[in-house]
C-alpha positions in Angstrom: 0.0 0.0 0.0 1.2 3.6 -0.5 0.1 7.0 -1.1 -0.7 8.5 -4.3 -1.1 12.2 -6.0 -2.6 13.8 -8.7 -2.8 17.1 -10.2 -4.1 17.8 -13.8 -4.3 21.7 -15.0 -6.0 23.2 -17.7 -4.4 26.1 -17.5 -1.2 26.9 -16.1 1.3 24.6 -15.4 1.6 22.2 -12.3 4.1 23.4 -9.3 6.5 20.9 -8.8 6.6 22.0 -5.4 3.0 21.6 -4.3 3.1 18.4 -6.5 6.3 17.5 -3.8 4.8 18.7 -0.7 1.4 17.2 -1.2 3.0 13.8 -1.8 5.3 14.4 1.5 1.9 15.0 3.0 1.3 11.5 2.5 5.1 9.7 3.9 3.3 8.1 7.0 1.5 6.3 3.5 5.2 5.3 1.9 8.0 6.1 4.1 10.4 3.8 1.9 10.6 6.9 -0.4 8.8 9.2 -2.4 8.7 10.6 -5.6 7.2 12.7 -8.6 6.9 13.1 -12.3 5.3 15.8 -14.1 4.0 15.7 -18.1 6.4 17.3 -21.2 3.7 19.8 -21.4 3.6 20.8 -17.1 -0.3 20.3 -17.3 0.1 16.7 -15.1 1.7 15.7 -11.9 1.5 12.3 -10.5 3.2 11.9 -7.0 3.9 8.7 -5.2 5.0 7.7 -1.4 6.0 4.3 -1.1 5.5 1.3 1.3 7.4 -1.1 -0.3 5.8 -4.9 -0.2 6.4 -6.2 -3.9 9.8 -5.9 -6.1 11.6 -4.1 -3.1 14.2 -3.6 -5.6 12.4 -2.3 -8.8 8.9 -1.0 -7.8 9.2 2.4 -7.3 6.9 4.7 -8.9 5.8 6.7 -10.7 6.1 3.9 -13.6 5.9 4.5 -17.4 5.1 2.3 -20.7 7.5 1.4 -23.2 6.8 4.2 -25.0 6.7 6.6 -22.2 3.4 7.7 -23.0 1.0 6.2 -20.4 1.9 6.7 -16.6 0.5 5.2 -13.4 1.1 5.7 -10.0 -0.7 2.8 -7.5 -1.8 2.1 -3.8 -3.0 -1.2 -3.5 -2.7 -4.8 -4.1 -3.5 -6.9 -7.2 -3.2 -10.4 -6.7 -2.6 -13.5 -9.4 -0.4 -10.5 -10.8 2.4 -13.1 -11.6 0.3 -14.7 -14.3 -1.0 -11.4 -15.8 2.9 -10.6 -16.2 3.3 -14.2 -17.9 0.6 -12.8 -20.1 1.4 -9.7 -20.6 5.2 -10.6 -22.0 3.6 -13.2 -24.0 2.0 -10.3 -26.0 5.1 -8.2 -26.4 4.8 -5.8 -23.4 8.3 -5.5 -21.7 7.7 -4.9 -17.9 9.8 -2.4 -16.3 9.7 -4.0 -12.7 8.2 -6.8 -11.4 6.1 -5.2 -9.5 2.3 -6.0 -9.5 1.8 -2.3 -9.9 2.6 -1.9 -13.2 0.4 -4.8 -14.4 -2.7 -2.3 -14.1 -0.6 -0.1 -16.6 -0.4 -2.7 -19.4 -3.7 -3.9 -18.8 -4.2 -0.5 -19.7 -2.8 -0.3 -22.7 -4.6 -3.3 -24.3 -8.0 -2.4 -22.7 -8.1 1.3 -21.7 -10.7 1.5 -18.6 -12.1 -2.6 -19.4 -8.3 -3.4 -17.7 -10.6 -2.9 -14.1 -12.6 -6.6 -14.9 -8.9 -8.3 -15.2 -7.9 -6.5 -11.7 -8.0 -8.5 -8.4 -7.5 -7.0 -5.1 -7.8 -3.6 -3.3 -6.7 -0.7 -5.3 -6.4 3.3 -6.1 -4.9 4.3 -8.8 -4.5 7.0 -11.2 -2.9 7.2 -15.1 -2.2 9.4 -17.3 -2.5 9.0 -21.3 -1.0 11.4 -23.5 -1.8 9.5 -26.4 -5.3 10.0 -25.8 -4.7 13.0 -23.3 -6.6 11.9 -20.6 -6.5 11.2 -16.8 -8.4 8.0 -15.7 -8.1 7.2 -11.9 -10.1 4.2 -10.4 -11.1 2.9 -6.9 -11.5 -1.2 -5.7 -14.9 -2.5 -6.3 -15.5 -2.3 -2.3 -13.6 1.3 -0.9 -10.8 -0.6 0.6 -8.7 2.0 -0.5 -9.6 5.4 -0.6 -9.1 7.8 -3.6 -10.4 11.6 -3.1 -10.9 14.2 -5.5 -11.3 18.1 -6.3 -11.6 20.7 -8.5 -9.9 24.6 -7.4 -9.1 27.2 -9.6 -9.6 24.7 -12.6 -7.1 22.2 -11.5 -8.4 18.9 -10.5 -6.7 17.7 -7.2 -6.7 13.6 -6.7 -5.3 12.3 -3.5 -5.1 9.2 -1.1 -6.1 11.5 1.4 -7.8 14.9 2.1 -5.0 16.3 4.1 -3.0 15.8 1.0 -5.4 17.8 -0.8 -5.6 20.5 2.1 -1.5 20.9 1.6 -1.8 21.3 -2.6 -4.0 24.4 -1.7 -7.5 23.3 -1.6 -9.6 25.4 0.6 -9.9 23.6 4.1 -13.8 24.4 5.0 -16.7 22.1 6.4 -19.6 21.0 4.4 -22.7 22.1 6.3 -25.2 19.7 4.9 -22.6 16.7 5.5 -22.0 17.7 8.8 -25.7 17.5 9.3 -25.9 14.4 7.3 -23.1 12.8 9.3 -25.5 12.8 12.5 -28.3 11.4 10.1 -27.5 9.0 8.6 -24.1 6.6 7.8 -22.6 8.6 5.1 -22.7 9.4 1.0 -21.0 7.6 -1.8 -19.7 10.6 -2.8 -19.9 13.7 -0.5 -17.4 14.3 1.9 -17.6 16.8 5.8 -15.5 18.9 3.2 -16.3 21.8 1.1 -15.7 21.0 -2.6 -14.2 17.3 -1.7 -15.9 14.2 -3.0 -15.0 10.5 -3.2 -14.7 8.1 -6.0 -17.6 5.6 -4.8 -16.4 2.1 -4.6 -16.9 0.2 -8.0 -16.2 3.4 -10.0 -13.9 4.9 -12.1 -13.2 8.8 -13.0 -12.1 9.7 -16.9 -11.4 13.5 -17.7 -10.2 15.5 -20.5 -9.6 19.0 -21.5 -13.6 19.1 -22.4 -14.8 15.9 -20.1 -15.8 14.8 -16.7 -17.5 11.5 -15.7 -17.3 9.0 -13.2 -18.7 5.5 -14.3 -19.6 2.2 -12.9 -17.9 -0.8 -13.6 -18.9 -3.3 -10.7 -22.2 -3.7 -8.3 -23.0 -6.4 -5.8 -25.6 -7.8 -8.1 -28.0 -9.4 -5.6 -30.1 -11.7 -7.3 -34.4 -11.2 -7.2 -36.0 -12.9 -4.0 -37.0 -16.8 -5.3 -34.6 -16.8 -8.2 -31.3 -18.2 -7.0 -31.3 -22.2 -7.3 -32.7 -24.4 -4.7 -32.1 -27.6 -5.5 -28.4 -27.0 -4.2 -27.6 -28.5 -0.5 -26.4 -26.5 2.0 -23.2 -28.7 2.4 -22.4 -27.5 -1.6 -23.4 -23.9 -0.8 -21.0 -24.4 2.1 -17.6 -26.2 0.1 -18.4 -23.2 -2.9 -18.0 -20.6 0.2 -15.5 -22.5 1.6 -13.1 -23.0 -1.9 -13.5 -19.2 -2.6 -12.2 -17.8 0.9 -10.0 -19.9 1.4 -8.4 -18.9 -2.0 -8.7 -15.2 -1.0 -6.9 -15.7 2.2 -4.1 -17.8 0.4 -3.4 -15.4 -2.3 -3.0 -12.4 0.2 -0.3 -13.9 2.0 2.1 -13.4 -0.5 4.6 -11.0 -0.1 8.5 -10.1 0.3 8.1 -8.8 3.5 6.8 -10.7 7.0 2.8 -10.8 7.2 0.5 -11.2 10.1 -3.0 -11.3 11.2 -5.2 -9.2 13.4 -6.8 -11.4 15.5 -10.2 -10.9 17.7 -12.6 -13.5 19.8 -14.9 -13.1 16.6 -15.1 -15.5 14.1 -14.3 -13.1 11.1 -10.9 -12.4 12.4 -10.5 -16.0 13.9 -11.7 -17.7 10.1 -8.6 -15.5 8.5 -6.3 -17.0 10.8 -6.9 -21.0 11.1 -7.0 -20.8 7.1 -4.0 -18.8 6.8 -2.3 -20.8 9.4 -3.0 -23.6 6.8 -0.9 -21.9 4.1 1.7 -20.4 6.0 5.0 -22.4 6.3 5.7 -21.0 9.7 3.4 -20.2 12.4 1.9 -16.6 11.5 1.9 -13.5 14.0 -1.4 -13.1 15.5 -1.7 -9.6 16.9 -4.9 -9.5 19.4 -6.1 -5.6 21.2 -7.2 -6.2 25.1 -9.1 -4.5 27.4 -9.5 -3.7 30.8 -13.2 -4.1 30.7 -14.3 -7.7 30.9 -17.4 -6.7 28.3 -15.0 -5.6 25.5 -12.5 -7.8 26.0 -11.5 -10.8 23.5 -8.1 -11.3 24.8 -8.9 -15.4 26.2 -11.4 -16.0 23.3 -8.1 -15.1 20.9 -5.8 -16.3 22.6 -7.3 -19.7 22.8 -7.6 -19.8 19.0 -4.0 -18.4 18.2 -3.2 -22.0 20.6 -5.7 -23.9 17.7 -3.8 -22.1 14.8 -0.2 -22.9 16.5 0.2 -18.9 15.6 2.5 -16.9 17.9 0.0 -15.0 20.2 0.7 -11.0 20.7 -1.4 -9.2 23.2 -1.7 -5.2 22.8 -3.6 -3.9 25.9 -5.3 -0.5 25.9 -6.8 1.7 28.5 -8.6 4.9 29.1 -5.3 6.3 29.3 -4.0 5.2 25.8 -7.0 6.5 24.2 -7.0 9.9 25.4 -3.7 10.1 24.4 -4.0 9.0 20.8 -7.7 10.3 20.2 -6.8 13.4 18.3 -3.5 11.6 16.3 -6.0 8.9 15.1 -8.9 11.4 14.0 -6.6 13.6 12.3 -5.6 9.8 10.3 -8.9 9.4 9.9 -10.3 13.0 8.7 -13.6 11.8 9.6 -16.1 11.5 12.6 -15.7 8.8 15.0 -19.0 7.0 17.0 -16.6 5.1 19.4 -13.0 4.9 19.9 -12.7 1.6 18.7 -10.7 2.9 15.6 -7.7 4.8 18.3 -8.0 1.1 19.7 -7.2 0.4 15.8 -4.5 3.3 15.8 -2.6 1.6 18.4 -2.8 -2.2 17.2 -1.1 -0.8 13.8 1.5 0.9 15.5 2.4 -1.7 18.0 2.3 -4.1 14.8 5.2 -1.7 13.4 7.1 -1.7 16.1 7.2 -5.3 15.8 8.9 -5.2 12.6 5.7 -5.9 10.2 4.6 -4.2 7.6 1.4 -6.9 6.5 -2.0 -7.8 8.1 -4.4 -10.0 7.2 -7.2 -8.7 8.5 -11.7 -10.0 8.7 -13.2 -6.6 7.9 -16.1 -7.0 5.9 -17.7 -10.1 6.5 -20.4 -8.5 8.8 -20.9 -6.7 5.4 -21.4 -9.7 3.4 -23.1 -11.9 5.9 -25.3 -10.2 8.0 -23.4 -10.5 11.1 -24.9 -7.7 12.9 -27.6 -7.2 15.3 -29.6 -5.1 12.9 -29.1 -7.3 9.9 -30.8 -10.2 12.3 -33.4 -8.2 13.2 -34.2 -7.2 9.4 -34.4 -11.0 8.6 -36.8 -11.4 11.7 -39.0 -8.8 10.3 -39.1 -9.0 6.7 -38.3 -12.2 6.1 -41.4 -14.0 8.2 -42.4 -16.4 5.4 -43.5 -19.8 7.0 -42.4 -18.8 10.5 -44.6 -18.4 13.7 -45.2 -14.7 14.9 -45.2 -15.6 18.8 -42.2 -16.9 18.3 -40.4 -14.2 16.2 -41.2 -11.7 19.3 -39.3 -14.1 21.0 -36.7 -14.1 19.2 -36.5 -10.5 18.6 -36.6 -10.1 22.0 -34.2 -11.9 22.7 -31.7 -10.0 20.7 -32.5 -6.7 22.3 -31.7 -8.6 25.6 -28.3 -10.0 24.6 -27.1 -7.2 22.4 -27.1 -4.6 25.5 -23.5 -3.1 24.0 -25.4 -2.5 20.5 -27.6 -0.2 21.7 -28.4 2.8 20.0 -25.1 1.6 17.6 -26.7 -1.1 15.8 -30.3 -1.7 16.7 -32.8 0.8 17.4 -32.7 2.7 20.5 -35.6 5.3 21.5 -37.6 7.4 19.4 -36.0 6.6 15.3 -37.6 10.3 13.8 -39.2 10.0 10.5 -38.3 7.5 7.5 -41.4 8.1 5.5 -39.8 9.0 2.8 -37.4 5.7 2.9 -40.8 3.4 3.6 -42.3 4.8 0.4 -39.2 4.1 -1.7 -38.2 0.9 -0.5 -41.1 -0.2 0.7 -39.6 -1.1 4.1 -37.3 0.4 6.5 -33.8 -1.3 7.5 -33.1 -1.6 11.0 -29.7 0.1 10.6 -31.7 3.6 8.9 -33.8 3.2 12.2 -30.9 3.2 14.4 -29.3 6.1 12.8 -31.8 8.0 12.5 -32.4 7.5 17.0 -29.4 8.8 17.4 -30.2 12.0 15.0 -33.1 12.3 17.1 -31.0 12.5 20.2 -28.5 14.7 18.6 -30.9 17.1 17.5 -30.7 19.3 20.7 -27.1 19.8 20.1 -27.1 21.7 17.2 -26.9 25.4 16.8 -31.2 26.5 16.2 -30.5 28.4 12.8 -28.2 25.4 11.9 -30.7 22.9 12.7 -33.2 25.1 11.0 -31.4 25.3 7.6 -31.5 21.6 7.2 -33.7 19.8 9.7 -36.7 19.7 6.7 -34.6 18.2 4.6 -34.9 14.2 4.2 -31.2 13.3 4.8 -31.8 9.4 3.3 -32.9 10.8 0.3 -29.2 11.8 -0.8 -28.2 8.5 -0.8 -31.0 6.7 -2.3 -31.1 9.1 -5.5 -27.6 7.8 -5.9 -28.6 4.2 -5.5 -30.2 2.5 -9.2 -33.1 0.9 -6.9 -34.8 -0.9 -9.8 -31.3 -2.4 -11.1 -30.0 -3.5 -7.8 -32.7 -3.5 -5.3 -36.3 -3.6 -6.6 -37.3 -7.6 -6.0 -34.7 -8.4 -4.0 -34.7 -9.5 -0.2 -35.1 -7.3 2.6 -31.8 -8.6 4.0 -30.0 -8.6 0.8 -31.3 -5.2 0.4 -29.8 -3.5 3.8 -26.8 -4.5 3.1 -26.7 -3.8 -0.2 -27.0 0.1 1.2 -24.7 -0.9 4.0 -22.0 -1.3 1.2 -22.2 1.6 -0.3 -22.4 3.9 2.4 -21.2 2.5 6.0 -18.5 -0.2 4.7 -16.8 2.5 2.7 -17.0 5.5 4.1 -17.1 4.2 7.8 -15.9 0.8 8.5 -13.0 0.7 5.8 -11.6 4.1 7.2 -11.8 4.0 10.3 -11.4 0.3 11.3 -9.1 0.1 8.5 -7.2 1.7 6.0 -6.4 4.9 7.9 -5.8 3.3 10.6 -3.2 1.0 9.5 -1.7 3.3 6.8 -1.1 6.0 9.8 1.6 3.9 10.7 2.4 2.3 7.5 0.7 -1.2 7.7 -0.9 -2.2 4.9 -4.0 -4.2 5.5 -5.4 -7.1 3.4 -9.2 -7.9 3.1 -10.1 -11.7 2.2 -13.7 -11.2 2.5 -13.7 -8.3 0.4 -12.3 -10.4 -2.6 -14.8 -10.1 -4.9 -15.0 -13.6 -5.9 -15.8 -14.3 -2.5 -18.6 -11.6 -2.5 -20.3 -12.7 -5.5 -20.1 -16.4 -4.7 -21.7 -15.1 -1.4 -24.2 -12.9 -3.1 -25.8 -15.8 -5.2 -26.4 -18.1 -2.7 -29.9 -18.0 -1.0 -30.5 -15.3 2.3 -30.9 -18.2 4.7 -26.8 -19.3 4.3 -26.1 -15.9 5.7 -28.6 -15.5 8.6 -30.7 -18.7 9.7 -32.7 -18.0 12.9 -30.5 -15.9 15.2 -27.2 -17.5 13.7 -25.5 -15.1 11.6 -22.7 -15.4 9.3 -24.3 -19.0 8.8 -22.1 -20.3 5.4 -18.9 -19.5 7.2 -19.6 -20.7 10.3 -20.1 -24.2 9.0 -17.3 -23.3 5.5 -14.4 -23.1 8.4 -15.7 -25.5 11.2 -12.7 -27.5 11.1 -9.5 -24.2 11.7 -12.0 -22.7 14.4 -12.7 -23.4 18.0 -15.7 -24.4 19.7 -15.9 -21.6 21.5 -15.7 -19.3 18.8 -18.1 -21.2 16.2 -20.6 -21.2 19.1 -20.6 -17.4 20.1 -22.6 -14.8 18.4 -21.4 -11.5 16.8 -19.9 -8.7 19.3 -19.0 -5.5 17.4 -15.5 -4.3 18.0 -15.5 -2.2 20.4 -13.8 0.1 23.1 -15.2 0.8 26.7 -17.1 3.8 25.9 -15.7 7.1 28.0 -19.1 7.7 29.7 -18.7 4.5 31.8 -15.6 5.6 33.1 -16.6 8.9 34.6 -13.0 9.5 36.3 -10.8 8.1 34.3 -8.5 10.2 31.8 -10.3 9.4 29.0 -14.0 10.9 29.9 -12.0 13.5 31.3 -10.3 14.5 27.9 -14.0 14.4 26.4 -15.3 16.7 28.7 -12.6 19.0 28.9 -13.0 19.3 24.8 -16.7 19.6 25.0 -16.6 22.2 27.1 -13.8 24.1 25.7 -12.9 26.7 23.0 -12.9 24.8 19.8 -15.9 23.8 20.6 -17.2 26.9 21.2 -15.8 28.3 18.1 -17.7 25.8 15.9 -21.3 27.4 15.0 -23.1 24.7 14.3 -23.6 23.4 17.9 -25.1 24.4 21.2 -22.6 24.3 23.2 -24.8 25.4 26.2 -27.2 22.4 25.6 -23.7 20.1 24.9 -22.5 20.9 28.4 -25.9 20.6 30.1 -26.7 17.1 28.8 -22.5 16.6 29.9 -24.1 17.5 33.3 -26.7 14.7 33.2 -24.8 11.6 31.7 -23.6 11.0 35.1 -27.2 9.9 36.7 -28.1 7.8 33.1 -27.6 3.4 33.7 -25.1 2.3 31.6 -27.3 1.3 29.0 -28.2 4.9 28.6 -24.6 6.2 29.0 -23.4 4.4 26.3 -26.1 5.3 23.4 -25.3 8.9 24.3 -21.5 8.1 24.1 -21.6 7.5 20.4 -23.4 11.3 20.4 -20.4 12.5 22.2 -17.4 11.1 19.8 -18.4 12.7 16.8 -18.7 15.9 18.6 -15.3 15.1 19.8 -14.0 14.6 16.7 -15.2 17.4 14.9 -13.5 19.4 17.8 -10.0 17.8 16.5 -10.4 18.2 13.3 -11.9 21.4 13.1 -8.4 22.3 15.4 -5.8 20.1 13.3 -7.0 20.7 10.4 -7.4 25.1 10.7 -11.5 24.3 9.0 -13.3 27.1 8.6 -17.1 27.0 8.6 
């Protein structure tokens, strides 16, 4: 993984040193060295920071054709890249490196923007055709990778990350409707908290010209219509097709010239990654595991019992209150984004003490809650909306049930409180997913917070809305299952712009770790997405197909538990501990103060009142508090204006 730039002008020239500085920006991305190139003509920059994985001897980049006319710089990994290499020497390309980077520039040449359907892995990357004189930058089917764009002063501005943007001289300013948004709902495919910054959505690519500016789909989750996928199939060959496609998506992620480990939890995600890798790996792997001092949060046995299974050398990373507070602000400012828990400083910290252990690779179970339904509200969705054939007394039960043992999921994942109006999602979809209703609660809650004329300018407006008039409903949703449905949204707003930053990417690439994603292969996705609803969720058992696919590299203990979210001891339950103590102190501060869109008076009143709420309470309203929190780093690090 590295760090990547872009400028294209069509005007005046490109700076070489803006081009520099914004790639320097980006050294915690590539520390093993960075560097630029910039067109005949001065109207094109492409910068690159380097993490070197592949071809530590050849691959740096920027990296040019034959002919010196098409140039690519890459942040990513594309695996099976050897055999495209075979391939593409067999056809009289002459590969500069033998890195897998330059693959995607080859493909390239023979295909032009079809080279993305011959691409395996997760990816950003941007190239530059003078033959055709265009820029064409592109972004992994899922968001692994981030890849951020801008136009200023009729330069467009392409970047790994906004802070590299902010240094080029884009204008560092909030986005008041997505700050609004952010407390609404889980985030746009393309809209950023930032003035004038956008996202290439997941699946997309972006092709501009002197005249010309589109961004285009190229990949979608496809889910098939409810009824249509074949039943005649058993479950044990739904389960050996699931269980041939992961495993080959963990194997082919362990290659690499440098040591790789895995981040290890008490979930099964984590825990499947690591008794199939240990099956591959011709020495027992590093399994790197986060603990905690409170016995709710903490996986540390449940790990550490598997790592024993998996003969993998167990590391233990403990975190407290303390560590938190001290890393909050580092690991938003990695982040650039709003935080609902500190679970991603927890993430911060495993990737640094993974660095100081000499690593540089993780294999790592994001995304299988994605794919499979593992959380609370993706259960409760198939207890709902999926009743065909089942006894209503007894779903009550059952949702019940999960209310009563998901107690650290409230108001995070499943409904909490009064859920505001979703009208206007009902009459679209014709339902309403559980994870809209919890989002929306905690809009309701936050809606107190916010400055009156602020709340005023947007509180008509339907937030959901803005993401379903990006989504193609009757392509990719209309007749499909409720389930398959949620997390079809899921994907394209919460994975990406959420999950894959926070729990991931950012916070492994803030200390130069890159971080591999076997779920998110996307032959493991679509095998996943063809098979019927009930291999992902079947009564209250989530994540049904893998449970069973990796029965025998997992322990009992873990293939009996159900799904925790990863998550730190929320600050409100530790009222005098340093932690909760940096919260308030930020709260009740200057920067906070100096933001306009909030109360602050009604911020420090309900900071006042936290302290008589049960736990249960306490920690709904903490996920209020940390994006709050964050904005008050950010809008500090970062100099924002509003």
């Amino acid at each position: 993984m590295c760090g990547i730039v872009a400028l294209y002008s069509r005007r005046e020239p490109v700076s070489p040193a803006i081009l520099e500085g914004a790639t320097k920006r980006l050294y915690h991305r590539g520390p093993d060295g960075q560097r630029q190139w910039i067109s005949r003509d001065g109207r094109v920059g492409l910068g690159h920071a380097r993490l070197s994985i592949i071809d530590l001897a050849t691959g740096d980049q920027p990296i040019s054709s034959e002919d010196h006319r098409t140039h690519i710089v890459a942040n990513g990994e594309f695996y099976g890249y050897e055999a495209i290499q075979r391939d593409l020497e067999s056809r009289g390309h002459h590969l500069r490196t033998r890195s897998d980077s330059e693959v995607a520039l080859h493909l390239y040449e023979d295909y032009g923007v079809h080279c993305l359907h011959y691409l395996r892995g997760e990816f950003g990357f941007v190239i530059w055709d003078e033959k055709q004189q265009s820029l064409f930058a592109a972004r992994d089917r899922f968001g692994i990778k981030p890849l951020f764009y801008s136009w200023h002063n009729d330069k467009l501005y392409i970047a790994s990350e906004v802070k590299a943007l902010f240094t080029a001289g884009v204008p560092a300013r909030w986005d008041p409707e997505s700050v609004y948004n952010s407390f609404s709902f889980g985030g746009h495919q393309m809209r950023t908290l930032y003035d004038g910054v956008f996202l290439v959505p997941p699946g997309h690519y972006l092709l501009v010209t002197d005249k010309h500016f589109q961004i285009t789909r190229y990949w979608d989750f496809n889910y098939p219509v409810a009824g249509s996928t074949t039943q005649n199939r058993s479950d044990a060959d739904y389960i050996a097709e699931f269980r041939h496609e992961f495993e080959e998506a963990v194997r082919i992620r362990l290659r690499a010239d440098v040591p790789v480990g895995v981040y290890l939890s008490g979930g099964l995600d984590s825990c499947s990654v690591l008794g199939l890798a240990a099956r591959h790996h011709p020495e027992p792997i590093r399994a790197f595991t986060l603990t905690f001092d409170d016995a709710a949060y903490d996986e540390g046995p449940i790990a550490r019992e598997m790592a024993t299974l998996a003969e993998a050398n167990f590391y233990a990373i403990p975190i407290n209150q303390n560590t938190l507070a001290e890393n909050f602000a580092d690991a938003i400012l990695q982040s650039e984004m709003l935080c609902v828990n500190a679970h991603g400083v927890a993430k911060f910290l495993l990737s640094k003490a993974v660095r100081d252990a000499g690593y540089k690779v993780v294999l790592t179970g994001e995304g299988s809650d994605e794919i499979l339904g593992g959380y609370a509200h993706f259960r409760r969705d198939m207890l709902l909306y999926n009743r065909e054939g089942q006894d209503p007394a007894e779903i009550e039960q059952l949702l019940q049930w999960l209310n009563e043992n998901n107690t650290v999921s409230r108001g995070l994942l499943l409904p909490d409180g009064d859920t505001g109006n979703l009208e206007a999602v009902r009459r679209i979809l014709g339902y309403v997913p559980s994870w809209c209703e919890t989002f929306s609660g905690r809009a309701v809650k936050s809606q107190s917070l916010l400055a009156d004329d602020f709340s005023c300018r947007f509180k008509h407006r339907e937030s959901y809305l803005q993401l379903l008039s990006d989504i193609d409903i009757p392509g990719q949703l209309k007749g499909r299952d409720a389930l398959n449905q949620s997390l079809y949204l899921w994907g394209k707003s919460v994975l990406a712009n959420y999950i894959l930053t926070m729990l991931g990417d950012r916070m492994e690439m803030a200390h130069s770790i890159e971080g591999r994603v076997p779920f998110l292969d996307h032959r493991v996705v679509e095998c996943i997405c063809r098979q019927p609803v009930n291999m992902k969720i079947r009564g209250l058992t989530e994540k049904y197909v893998l449970r069973e696919a990796v029965r025998d590299v997992i322990t009992d203990t873990v293939y009996k538990r159900q799904k925790h979210p990863f998550l730190s001891p929320p600050a409100t339950l530790n009222p005098d501990q340093t932690f909760n103590i940096f919260v308030q102190d930020m709260l009740r501060g200057k920067t906070m103060a100096s933001i306009s869109y909030f109360n602050q008076k009604e911020i420090v009143q309900m900071l006042d009142r936290i302290h008589t709420m049960d736990p249960g309470a306490r920690t709904a309203y903490d996920q209020i508090l940390m994006p709050l929190v964050s904005m008050c780093v950010i809008h500090e690090g970062f100099s924002m204006e509003c």
